[in-house]
N, C-alpha and C positions, 0 to 999 in steps of 0.2 A: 504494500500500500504506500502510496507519495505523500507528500506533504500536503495536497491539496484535496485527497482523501479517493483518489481514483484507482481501480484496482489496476495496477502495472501486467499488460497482456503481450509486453514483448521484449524478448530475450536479446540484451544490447551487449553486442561485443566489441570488446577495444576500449583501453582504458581511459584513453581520450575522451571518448561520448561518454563512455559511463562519469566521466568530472564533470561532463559539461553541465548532464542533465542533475547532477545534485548541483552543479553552481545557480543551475534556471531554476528548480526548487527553493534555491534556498535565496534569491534575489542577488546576490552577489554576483554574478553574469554581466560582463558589460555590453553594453547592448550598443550597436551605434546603426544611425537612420542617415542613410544617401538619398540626399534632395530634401531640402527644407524649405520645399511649397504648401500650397494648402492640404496637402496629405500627410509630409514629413513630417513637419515641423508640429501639428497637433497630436501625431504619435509618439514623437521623441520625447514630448511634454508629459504624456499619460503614461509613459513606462519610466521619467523621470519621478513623476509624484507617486508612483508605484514601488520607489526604493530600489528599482534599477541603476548603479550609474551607469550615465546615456550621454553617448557624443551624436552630434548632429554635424552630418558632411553636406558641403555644399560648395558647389565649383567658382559660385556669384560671392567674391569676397566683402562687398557691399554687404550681403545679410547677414555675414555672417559679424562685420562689425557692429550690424545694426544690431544681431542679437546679444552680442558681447557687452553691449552698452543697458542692456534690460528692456530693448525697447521692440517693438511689435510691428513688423511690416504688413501684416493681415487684420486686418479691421477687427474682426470677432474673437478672434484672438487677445484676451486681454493682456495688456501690460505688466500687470502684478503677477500673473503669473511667468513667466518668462521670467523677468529681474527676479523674484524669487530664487528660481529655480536655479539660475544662475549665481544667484548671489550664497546660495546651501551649497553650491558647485554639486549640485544633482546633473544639468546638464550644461553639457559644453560645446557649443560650436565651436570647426572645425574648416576651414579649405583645405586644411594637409591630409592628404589622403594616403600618408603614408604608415599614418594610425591605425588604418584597419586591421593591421594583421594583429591587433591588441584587444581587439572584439572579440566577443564569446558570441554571439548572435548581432547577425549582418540584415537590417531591413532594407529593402532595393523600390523606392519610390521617387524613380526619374518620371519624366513626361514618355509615352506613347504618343503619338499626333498619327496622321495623315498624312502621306507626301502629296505631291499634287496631283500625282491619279488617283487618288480616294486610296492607295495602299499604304500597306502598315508600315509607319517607319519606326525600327527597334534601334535605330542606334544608337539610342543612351541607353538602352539596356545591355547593348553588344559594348560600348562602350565603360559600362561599367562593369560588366563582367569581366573582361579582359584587366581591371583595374585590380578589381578580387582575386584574380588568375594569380597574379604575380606577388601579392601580399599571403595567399589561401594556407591556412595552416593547420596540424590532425588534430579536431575538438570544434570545429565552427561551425553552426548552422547560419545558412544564408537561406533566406525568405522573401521573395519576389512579392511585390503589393503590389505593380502598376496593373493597371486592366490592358488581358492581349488576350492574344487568340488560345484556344484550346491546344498546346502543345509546344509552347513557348520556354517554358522551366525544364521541359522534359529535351527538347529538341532544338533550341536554342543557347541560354542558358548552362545548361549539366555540361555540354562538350566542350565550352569553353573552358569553364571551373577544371575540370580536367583535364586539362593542359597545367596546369598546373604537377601533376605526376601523383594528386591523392585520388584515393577511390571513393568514389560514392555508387554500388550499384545499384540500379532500377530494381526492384521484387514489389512485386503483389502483396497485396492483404485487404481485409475485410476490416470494414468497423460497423457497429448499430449507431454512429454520430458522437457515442460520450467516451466509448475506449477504442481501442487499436487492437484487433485479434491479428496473431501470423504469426510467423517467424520473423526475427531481426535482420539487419540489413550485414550479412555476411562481411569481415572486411572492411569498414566503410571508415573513413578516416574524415569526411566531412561528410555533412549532412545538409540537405537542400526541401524546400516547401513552397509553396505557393498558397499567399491568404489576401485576397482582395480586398482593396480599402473599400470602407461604405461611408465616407463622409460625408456629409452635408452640410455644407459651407451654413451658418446662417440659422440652423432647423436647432432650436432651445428645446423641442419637446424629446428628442433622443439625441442623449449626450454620448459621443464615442464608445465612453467604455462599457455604455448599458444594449449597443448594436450586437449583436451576436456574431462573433467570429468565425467564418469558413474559412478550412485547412484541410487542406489536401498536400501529402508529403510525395517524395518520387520514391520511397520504399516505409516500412512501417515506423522506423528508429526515425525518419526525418519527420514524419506527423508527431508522432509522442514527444518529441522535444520543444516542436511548434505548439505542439497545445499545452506544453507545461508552461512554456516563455508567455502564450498568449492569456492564458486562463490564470497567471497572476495580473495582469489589468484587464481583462474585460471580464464582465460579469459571466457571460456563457459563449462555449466554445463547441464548436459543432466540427466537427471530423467528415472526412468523407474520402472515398476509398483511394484518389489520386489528383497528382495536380493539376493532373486535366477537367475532370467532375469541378475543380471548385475553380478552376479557368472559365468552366462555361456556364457555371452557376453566375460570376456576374455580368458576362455578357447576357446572360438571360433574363436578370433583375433590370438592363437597363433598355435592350431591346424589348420587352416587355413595355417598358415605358414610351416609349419610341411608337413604338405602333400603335397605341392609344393616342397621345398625342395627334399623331398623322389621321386617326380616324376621327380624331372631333376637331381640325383644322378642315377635314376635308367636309366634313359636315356642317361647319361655319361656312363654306365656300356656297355652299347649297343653301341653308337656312336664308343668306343675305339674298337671294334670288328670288324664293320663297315668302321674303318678308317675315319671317321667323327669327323671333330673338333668340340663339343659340344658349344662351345663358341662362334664362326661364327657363330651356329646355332640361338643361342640365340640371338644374337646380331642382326641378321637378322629378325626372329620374336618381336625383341623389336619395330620395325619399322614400325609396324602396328598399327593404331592410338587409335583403339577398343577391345575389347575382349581378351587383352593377357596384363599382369603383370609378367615383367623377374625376374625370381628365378636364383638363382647360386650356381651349385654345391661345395665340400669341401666335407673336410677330415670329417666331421659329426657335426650336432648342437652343440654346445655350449650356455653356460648361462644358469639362470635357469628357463625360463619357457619352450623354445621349447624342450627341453629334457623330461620335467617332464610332462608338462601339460596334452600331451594326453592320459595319464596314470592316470591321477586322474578321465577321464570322463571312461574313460575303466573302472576304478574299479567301479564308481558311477552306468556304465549302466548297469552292472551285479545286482543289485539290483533289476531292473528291467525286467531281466533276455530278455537282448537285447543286443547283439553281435556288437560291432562298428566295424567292421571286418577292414573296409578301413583306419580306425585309427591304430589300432593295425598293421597294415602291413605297414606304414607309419614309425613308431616309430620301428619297426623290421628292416626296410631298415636302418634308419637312422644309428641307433644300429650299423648295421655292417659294415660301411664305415671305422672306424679305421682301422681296419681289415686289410679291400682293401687297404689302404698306407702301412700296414706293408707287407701285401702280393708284392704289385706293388714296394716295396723295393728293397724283399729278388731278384726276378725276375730281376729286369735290373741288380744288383751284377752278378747272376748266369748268366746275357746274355755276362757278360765280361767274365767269368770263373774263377769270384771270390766268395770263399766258404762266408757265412752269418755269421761262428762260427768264434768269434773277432772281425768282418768287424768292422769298426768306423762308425758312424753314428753322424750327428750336425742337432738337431731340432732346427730349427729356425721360432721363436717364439711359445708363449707356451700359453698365450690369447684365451680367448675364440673369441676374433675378435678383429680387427685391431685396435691398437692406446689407447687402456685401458688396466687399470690393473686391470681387474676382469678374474679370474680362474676359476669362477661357471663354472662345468660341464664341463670342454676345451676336447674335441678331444686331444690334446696333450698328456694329464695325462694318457688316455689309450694307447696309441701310444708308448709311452714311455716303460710304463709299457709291452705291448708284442712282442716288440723289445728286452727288457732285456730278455722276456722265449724261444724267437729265438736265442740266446745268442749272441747277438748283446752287443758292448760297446757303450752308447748313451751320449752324451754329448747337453746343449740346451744353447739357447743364446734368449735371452727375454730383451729389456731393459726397458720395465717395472719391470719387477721380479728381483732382483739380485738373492735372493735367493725364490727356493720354497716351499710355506707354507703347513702344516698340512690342508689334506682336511678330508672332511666326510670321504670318499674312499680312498682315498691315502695319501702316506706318503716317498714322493719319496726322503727326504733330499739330495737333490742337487742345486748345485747354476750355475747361469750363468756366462759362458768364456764369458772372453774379445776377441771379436770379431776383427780379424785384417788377413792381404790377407797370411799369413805365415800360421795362425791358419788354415784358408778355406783349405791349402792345404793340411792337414794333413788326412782328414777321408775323408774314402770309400766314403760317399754319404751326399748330405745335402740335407733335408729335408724342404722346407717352407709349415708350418701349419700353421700359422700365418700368411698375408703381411702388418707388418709396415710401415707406410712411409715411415718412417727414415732408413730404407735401402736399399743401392744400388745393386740395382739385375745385374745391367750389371756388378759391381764388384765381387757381389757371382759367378756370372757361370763364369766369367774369370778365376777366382783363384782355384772353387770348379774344383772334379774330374768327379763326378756324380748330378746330379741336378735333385731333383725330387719334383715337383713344385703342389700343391694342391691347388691353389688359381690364377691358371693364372697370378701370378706375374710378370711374366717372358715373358709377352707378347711383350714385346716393346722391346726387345734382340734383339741385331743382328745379333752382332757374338756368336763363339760356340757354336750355338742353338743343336751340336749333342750332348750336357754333359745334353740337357736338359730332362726329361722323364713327360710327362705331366700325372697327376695321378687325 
């Protein structure tokens, strides 16, 4: 029996693993997290305030000053905690990455993105394996978090680590989700898993460590070590038989999301023809007790998995030369929802009889969703962007963003107007792609001339509702 009271169902050889997993039992294990974006940096913090010490790698020596100094480059992320945590030297950022080979457990939370053909680009994960390659030493589990394709730990990943000259072999085994049945990983001198992050930037009602963690190992010794290291900070830890199963467990949580999404955008498209408020709609079908979970359309996904994700199983299913059709037409809808805002723009301009070449334009908010300051993937950035090639003049107001940063894709160098009912009055049309809290919509449509609302913010308006264009 462990220390966390789980009955031990697999026979670990090699005297290496067998220290590591009493050091993960007994917290003493130092844990260090590669990539301290909105993924890294709130895990590095929850296995810090967990009594792990926990270094935090990061190749941007900017954050890593910025966390050195106690201070927060993510909005929701509070500050107290960071300086804390820092200041107890619980966790420590890091650019030297030559620290790794001092790590008892390796968490790998770079970006995945998209190259320009909608394929998977792994080169920070190829890149940082190749990092691990050369530091890798017998006693370390490394633990991939980024979201990839089903077979990316296994067949990606594993062959690089071994180059290195340790073993880790692939075996089989079974679990019922809470233990590990099989035999041990024969030989294994590192240990490798795959457990997908589920964060949600922004969502107060489930805090990280209350998500339930999926762990899928590439032989049984690499799951039990995962779920020892994970099940001292998260409250429940779910197993599953490999790293491919909890590979495509969250591609399925967000493609999942994806297709719903796309099926009530695409149902907005229809409703608006129909003269049907999509929203009464919804809100009426929410009121059934069984069988239905309410999706809400918008200007098009944001952040980075529901944009990408179902693009990583597309390219994965082509391997297997099988057509995910309903995915791909999912992620195509999504796709062209910008579009439709810039279209439903130009359209209510033209229905006053005012030309689109000059018209002023005020996007408000630039967020991939409400109330954070994360940019991954935002509807806004394309919005923006085919506004200016309608030759639209676009100004934005975000107050999380003052200014906007350098993306993979874009490069919109612009900063956000001070927002005040003089400024509303100035441009052709405002735009909410975003709904912050923090602003007052009954003041936008008073002051604006045109209102063209993608997020139902503007629901509880009373007056002027004819400045409003619901998009």
């Amino acid at each position: 029996m462990d220390k966390l009271g789980r009955q031990r169902q697999v026979d670990v050889s090699g005297e290496a693993i067998s220290e590591l997993l009493s050091r993960l039992e007994s917290r003493t294990a130092h844990v260090g997290v590669i990539g301290l974006g909105y993924v890294g940096l709130p895990v590095a913090l929850l296995f810090a305030n967990s009594g792990f010490p926990t270094s935090g790698f990061d190749t941007d020596p900017s954050k890593v000053d910025t966390l050195l100094k106690g201070e927060s480059y993510i909005h929701h992320i509070p500050v107290e905690n960071i300086a804390r945590a820092v200041a107890e030297k619980r966790f420590h950022p890091t650019a030297d990455f030559s620290q790794l080979g001092s790590m008892d457990a390796i968490l790998v939370c770079v970006p995945t993105p998209l190259d320009e053909h909608r394929d998977p680009d792994l080169s920070y994960v190829r890149t940082t394996a190749d990092q691990l390659s050369s530091s890798l030493r017998p006693g370390q589990l490394v633990v991939l978090e980024s979201t990839t394709y089903p077979g990316t730990t296994d067949e990606v990943v594993l062959p690089i680590l071994r180059q290195s000259g340790l073993r880790c072999p692939v075996s089989p085994y079974e679990t019922d989700g809470l233990t590990v049945k099989g035999p041990g990983a024969p030989e294994a001198d590192f240990l490798l898993a795959y457990s997908p992050e589920r964060v949600d930037p922004g969502n107060k009602l489930y805090p990280a460590h209350q998500i339930p963690k999926v762990i899928g190992g590439v032989n049984p010794s690499s799951a039990l070590a995962a779920q020892i290291l994970y099940g001292n900070a998260f409250e429940q830890t779910v197993l599953v038989s490999s790293s491919k199963v909890a590979e495509m467990t969250k591609l399925l949580e967000n493609i999942y999301r994806c297709v719903n999404i796309a099926l009530v955008n695409e149902l907005k498209l229809l409703c608006q023809r129909m003269e049907i408020d999509i929203w009464e709609v919804i809100e009426a079908a929410e009121t059934k007790p069984f069988g239905f979970a309410p999706f809400y359309p918008g200007p098009g996904p944001g952040g980075h998995c529901i944009p990408i994700d179902p693009f990583y199983l597309t390219w994965k299913a082509r391997e297997y030369d099988f057509p995910t059709r309903l995915v791909e037409l999912a992620g195509e809808i999504s796709s062209a929802m910008p579009m439709h805002v810039v279209e439903t723009v130009a359209e209510a301009l033209n229905r006053r009889r005012q030309s689109t070449q000059g018209a002023k334009v005020l996007i408000l908010g630039v967020a991939y969703k409400k109330d954070v300051d994360d940019l991954r993937e935002s509807p806004a950035l394309r919005i923006i962007q085919q506004l200016w090639a309608r030759g639209f003049q676009v100004d934005y107001y975000d107050p999380h963003f003052p200014h906007l940063p350098k993306t993979r894709r874009y490069d919109l160098r612009m900063s956000s107007i001070e927002l005040s009912p003089e400024r509303l009055t100035e441009y052709d049309a405002v735009v909410i792609v975003t709904d912050h809290s923090s602003l007052d919509y009954e003041e936008v449509v008073r002051h604006a001339r045109l209102v063209v609302d993608t997020r139902n913010a503007t629901r509880t308006v009373r007056e002027n509702r004819e400045k409003i264009v619901r998009c």
